[in-house]
C-alpha positions as CSV (number, residue, x, y, z in Angstrom):
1,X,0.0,0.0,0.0
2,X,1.5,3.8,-0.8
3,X,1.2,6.2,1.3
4,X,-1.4,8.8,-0.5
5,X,-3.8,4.7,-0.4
6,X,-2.7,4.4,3.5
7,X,-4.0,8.7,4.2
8,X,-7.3,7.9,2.3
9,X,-7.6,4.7,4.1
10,X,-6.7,6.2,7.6
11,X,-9.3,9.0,6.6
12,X,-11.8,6.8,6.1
13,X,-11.0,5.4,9.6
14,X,-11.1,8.4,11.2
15,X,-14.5,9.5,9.5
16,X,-16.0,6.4,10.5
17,X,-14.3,7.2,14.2
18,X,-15.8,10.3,14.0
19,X,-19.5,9.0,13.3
20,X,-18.6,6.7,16.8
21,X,-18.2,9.8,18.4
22,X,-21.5,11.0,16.9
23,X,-22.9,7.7,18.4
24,X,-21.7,8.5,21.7
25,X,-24.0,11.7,21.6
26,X,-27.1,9.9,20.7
27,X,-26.5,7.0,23.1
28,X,-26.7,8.6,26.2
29,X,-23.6,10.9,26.5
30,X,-23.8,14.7,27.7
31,X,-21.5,17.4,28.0
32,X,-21.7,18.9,31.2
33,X,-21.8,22.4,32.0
34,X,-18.3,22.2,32.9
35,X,-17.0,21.2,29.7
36,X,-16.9,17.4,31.1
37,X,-18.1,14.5,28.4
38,X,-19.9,12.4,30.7
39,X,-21.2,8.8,29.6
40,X,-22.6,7.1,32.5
41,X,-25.6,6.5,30.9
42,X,-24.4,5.5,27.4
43,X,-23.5,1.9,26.7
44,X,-20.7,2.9,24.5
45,X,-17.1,3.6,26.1
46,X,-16.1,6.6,24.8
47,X,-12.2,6.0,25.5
48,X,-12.3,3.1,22.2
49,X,-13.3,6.0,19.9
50,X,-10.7,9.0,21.6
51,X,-8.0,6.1,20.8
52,X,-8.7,5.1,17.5
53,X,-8.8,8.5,16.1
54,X,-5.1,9.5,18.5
55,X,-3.8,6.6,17.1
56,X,-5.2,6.8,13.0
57,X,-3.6,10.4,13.5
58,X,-0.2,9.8,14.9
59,X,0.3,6.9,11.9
60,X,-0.9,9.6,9.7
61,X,2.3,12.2,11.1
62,X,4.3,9.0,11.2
63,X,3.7,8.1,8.0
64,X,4.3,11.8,6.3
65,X,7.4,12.1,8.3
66,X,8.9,8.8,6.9
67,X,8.0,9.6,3.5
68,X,8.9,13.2,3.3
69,X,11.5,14.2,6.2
70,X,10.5,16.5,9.4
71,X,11.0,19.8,6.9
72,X,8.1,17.7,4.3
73,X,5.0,18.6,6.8
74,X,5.4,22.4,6.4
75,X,6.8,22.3,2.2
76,X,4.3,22.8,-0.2
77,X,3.3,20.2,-2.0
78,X,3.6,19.4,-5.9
79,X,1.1,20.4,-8.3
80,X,-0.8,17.0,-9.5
81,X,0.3,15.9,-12.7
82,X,-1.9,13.9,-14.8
């Protein structure tokens, strides 16, 4: 797999993360007035979806870092040739 499959791929992942997240919301989980996510009465644990997305992101980083160098994440990219 290259790396631009692996981004779309790990996109995908973190889109469908995301919707987890979303679930989260309409399962039970409140934010409380002090900014606290609070799932005591969802039956989804919220720490699976937080993770997955940390961990899809840091690959991500990982990923551009190996490819490209540390000064690669802030270069501009290359037009798209066809």
């Amino acid at each position: 797999m290259n790396s631009n499959a692996f981004h779309n791929a790990a996109n995908i992942a973190s889109l469908v993360l995301a919707a987890g997240t979303a679930a989260l919301l309409v399962s039970g989980c409140i934010q409380t007035p002090t900014g606290v996510f609070d799932c005591s009465g969802s039956w989804i644990n919220p720490t699976y979806t937080t993770a997955g997305i940390a961990v899809l992101q840091g690959l991500k980083l990982l990923v551009n870092v190996v490819r490209d160098g540390l000064a690669g994440l802030i270069k501009p990219q290359p037009p798209v040739q066809k």
